[in-house]
N, C-alpha and C positions, 0 to 999 in steps of 0.2 A: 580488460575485464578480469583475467586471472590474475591478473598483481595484485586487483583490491578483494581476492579472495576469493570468486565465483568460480563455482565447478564448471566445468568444459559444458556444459547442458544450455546451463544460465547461461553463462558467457553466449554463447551462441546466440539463446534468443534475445540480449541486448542489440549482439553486435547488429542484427538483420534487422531490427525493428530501428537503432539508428541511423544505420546505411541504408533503410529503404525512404524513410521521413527526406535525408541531406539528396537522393534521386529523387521526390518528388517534389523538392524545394522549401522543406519545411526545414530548415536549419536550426531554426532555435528547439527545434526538437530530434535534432543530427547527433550525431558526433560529440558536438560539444559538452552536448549533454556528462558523458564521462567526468570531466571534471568537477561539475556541479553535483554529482552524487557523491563526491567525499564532502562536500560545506553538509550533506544531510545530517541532523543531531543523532538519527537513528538508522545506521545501514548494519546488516547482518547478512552476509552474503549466504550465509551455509541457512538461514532461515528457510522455510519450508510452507507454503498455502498448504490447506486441510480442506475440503469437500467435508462437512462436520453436518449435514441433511441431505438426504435424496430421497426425492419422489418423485412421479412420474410428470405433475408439472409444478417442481420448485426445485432448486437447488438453492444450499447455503453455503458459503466460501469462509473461510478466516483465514488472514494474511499472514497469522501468525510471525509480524515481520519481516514478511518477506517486502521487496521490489512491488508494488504494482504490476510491474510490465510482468512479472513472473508469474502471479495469480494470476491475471488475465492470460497469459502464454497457456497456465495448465485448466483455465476454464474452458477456453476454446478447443483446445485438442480432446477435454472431456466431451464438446457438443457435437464435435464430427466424430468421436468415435461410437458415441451416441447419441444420434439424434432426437429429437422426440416424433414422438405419434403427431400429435400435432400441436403444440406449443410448450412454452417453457419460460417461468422468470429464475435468474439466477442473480442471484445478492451474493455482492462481495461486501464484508468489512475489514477494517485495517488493509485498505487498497489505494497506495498512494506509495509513487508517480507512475502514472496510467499512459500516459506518452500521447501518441497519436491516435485517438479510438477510430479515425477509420481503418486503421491496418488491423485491427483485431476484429470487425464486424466485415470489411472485404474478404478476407479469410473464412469468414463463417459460409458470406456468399458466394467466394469460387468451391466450397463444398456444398453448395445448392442447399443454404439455407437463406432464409430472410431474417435479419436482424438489427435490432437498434438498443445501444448503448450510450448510455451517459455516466460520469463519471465526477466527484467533488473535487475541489481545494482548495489551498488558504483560502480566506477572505481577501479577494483583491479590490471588487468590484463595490464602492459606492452607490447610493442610489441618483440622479439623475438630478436630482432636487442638489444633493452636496451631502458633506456630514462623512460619518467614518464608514470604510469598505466593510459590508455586509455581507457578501456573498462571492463564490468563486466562478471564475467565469467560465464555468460549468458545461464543456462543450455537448454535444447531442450529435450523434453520427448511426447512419441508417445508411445499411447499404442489402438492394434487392438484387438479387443473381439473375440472370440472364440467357435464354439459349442461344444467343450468338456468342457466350462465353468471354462480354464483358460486363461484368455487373455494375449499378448504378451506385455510388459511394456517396453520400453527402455527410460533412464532417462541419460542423460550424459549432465557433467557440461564441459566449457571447459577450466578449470583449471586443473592442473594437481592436484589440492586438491579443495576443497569445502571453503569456509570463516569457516563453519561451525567445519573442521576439525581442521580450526589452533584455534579456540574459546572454545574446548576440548582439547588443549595440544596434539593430534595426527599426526599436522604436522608446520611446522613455517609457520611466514610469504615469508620467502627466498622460500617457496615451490610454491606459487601463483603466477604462470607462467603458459601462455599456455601449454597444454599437445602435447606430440609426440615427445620430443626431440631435434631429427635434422628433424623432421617436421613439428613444432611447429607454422610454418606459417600458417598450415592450419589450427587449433581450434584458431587460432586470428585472420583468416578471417571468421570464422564462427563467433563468440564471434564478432568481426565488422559488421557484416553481420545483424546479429540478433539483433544487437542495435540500427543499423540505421533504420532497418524494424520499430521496435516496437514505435523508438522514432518516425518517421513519422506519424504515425497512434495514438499513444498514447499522444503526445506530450512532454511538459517538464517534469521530476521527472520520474520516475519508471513507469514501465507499466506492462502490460500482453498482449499476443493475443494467442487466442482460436482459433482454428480449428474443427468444429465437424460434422458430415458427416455419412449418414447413410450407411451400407457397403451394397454390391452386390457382395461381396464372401466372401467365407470361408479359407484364405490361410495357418492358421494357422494349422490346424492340421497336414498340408500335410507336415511340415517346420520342426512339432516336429518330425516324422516318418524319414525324410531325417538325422535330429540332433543324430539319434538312442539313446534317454537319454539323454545328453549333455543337460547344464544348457542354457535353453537360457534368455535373457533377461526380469527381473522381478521377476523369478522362485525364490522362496521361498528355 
């Protein structure tokens, strides 16, 4: 990360957010990722996110060029260092590549917040019918804290693969269709859904939107006890 320019800061919060995707088995959002940010048309290491609106429930981000993972790095550590009263939307634009959204909304919840994050990109996804990609496959990740101090993470792309997996050889491009088969209309009304939210509020290029919310219960333990064991979402 410091050979292609990034201050020891940045660098850091690459290296953890790659090395933590390659331990939870998200590869194509690993490691490898490194190489694939020099094919970017636009990388600027030394770029800078701006906090450019605050209020007490909005915030407004610009990328300024920056990483994704970097604007999201310095949104989050803005939400734990202040939380809100009791909620909060935060817009990011010019936010692109956004990596793993449950590693940036787990974070919000091992700081006992609740929150859900979605994020745009290319156009990869087709509509189901056929025709050219219309929308990105737009993941959605929510993850609620916990007082047994593991919080519940769900992170689901809606692609039936990640970009991520076919940039690791794990699955083609013919894979990158909405997910559910002969239901497939509904992760590409989600995946439309979620693009048009983001793109109204973020505007043109890539965005992000933050959800962050302080909880008034505790539903989670009650969920693992009904699951008796069973992996739920996030679980290690």
């Amino acid at each position: 990360m410091r050979s292609l320019g990034f201050a020891d800061a940045d660098a850091a919060v690459l290296a953890d957010h790659f090395l933590d995707a390659d331990a939870r088995g998200k590869s194509g959002h690993g490691v490898s990722r490194i190489g694939w940010l020099t094919t970017l048309v636009r990388l600027d290491p030394k770029a800078q996110p701006e906090r450019v609106v605050s209020e007490p429930g909005f915030e407004r981000w610009e990328g300024r060029g920056a990483l994704g993972y970097v604007t999201l790095s310095r949104i989050v550590e803005a939400q734990l260092a202040d939380p809100p009263q009791h909620a909060r939307v935060v817009v990011a634009a010019d936010c692109f590549p956004t990596g793993v959204l449950g590693y940036w909304v787990r974070k919000l919840a091992e700081g006992g917040q609740v929150a859900a994050l979605t994020a745009t990109s290319p156009a990869r996804l087709a509509h189901p019918d056929g025709g050219d990609e219309l929308v990105g496959t737009n993941p959605l990740a929510i993850a609620v804290p916990s007082s047994d101090g593991r919080p519940l993470v769900a992170d689901v792309s809606m692609g039936k693969v990640t970009h991520g997996d076919v940039l690791v050889g794990n699955a083609s491009e013919d894979d990158l269709v909405p997910f559910g088969g002969e239901q497939a209309y509904k992760a590409f009304a989600l995946a439309a859904g979620l693009q048009m939210l983001v793109g109204a509020l973020a505007g043109e290029g890539h965005g992000a939107l933050l959800l962050v919310a302080r909880p008034e219960g505790d539903p989670v333990p009650a969920l693992r006890e009904r699951a008796e064991g069973s992996r739920l979402p996030g679980d290690s």
